[in-house]
Each structure stands twice: as structure tokens, then as C-alpha cells.
C-alpha positions in Angstrom: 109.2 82.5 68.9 106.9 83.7 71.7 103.0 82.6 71.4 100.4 85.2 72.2 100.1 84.9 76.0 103.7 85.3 76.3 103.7 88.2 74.7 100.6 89.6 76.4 102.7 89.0 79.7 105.5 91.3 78.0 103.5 93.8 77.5 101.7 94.1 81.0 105.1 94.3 82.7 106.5 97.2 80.2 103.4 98.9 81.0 103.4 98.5 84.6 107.0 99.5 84.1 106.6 102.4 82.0 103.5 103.8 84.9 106.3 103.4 87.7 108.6 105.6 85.8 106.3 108.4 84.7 105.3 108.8 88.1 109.0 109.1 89.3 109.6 111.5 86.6 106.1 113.6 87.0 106.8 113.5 91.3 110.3 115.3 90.2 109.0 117.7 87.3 106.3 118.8 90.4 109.1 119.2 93.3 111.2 121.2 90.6 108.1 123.5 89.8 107.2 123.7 93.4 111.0 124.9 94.2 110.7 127.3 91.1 107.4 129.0 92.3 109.0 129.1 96.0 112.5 130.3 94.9 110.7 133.1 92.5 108.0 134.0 95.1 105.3 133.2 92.2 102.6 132.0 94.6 100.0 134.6 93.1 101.0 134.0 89.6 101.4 130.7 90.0 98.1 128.8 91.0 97.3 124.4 91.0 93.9 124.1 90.0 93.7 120.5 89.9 94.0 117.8 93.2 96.6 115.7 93.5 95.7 111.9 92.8 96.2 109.8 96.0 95.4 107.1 97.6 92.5 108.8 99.7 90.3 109.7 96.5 92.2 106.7 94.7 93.7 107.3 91.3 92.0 108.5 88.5 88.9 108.8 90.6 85.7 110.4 89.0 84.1 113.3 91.6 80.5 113.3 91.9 77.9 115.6 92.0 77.8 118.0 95.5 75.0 118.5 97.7 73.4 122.0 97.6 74.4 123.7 100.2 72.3 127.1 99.6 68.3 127.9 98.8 66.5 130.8 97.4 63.3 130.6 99.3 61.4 132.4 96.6 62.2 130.3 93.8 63.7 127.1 95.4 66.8 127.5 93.4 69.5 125.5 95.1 73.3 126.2 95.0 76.3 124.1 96.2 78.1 127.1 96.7 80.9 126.3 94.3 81.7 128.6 91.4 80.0 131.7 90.3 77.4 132.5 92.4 73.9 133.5 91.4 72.1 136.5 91.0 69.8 135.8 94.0 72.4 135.0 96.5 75.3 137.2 95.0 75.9 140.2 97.2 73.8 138.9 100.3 74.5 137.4 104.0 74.2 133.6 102.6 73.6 132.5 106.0 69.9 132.9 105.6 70.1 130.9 102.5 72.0 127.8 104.3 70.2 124.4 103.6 69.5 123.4 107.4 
């Protein structure tokens, strides 16, 4: 009969084992897509809207906040210049805006 820390040890390894092969299968499920959108020409239809996990951002890494990039120099409204943009820049040469 195996005493708790023996099984603890069982279970680590499964689940170190079971990470290993879900990443094998979830590299070939993404070269089989990637082949599928090539073959059908789906590059418009077909878009990746999240970033791979490597080893530069590390796994599972959280992002954090990002800097403002833009100002409105009436109302000192700042923008990163990520998603929609807003009314007082939308439309306009955003270089005068840029944060120096």
C-alpha cells in the first residue's frame, strides 16, 4: 500500500506527463490548422487573436498595463493607442498627439 508522499510523487509525474503530451498534441492540432488555412487560402477569414506562449513572455504570463502613447492637450486624456480610438484623436494626424 503506498503512504501519502508516495502517492503525491505519482501524481506530480502523471501531471507533468499529461502537460508534455497536451503540448505535443496542441503543437500538431496548430501545424494542422496552420496547413488548413494555407492550403484553403483562409488568411482573411481566418485570424489568431491570441500570442503564442513562449519562452520570451514565459508561460502563462500575465500582460500589464501599457504606457500611453497619445495626449489630448485640451483635456489631458491619454491613450495607448490600442483599440478603439477616441473621439478626440479619431480621424486626426495623431502625430501631434504623440507623448514626447
Amino acid at each position: 500500500m503506498s503512504n501519502y508522499q508516495d502517492l503525491l510523487a505519482q501524481r506530480a509525474k502523471l501531471e507533468a506527463q499529461i502537460a508534455a503530451v497536451r503540448e505535443e498534441e496542441v503543437a500538431r492540432a496548430l501545424e494542422t490548422i496552420r496547413q488548413l488555412v494555407d492550403e484553403f487560402d483562409l488568411h482573411e477569414e481566418v485570424q489568431f487573436t491570441r500570442a503564442r506562449r513562449g519562452a520570451a513572455r514565459g508561460v502563462g504570463a500575465q500582460r500589464g498595463p501599457v504606457a500611453a502613447k497619445y495626449r489630448d492637450p485640451g483635456s489631458g486624456a491619454t491613450w495607448s493607442g490600442r483599440g478603439k480610438s477616441p473621439a478626440w484623436i479619431a480621424g486626426k494626424d495623431r502625430t501631434k498627439f504623440l507623448i514626447a
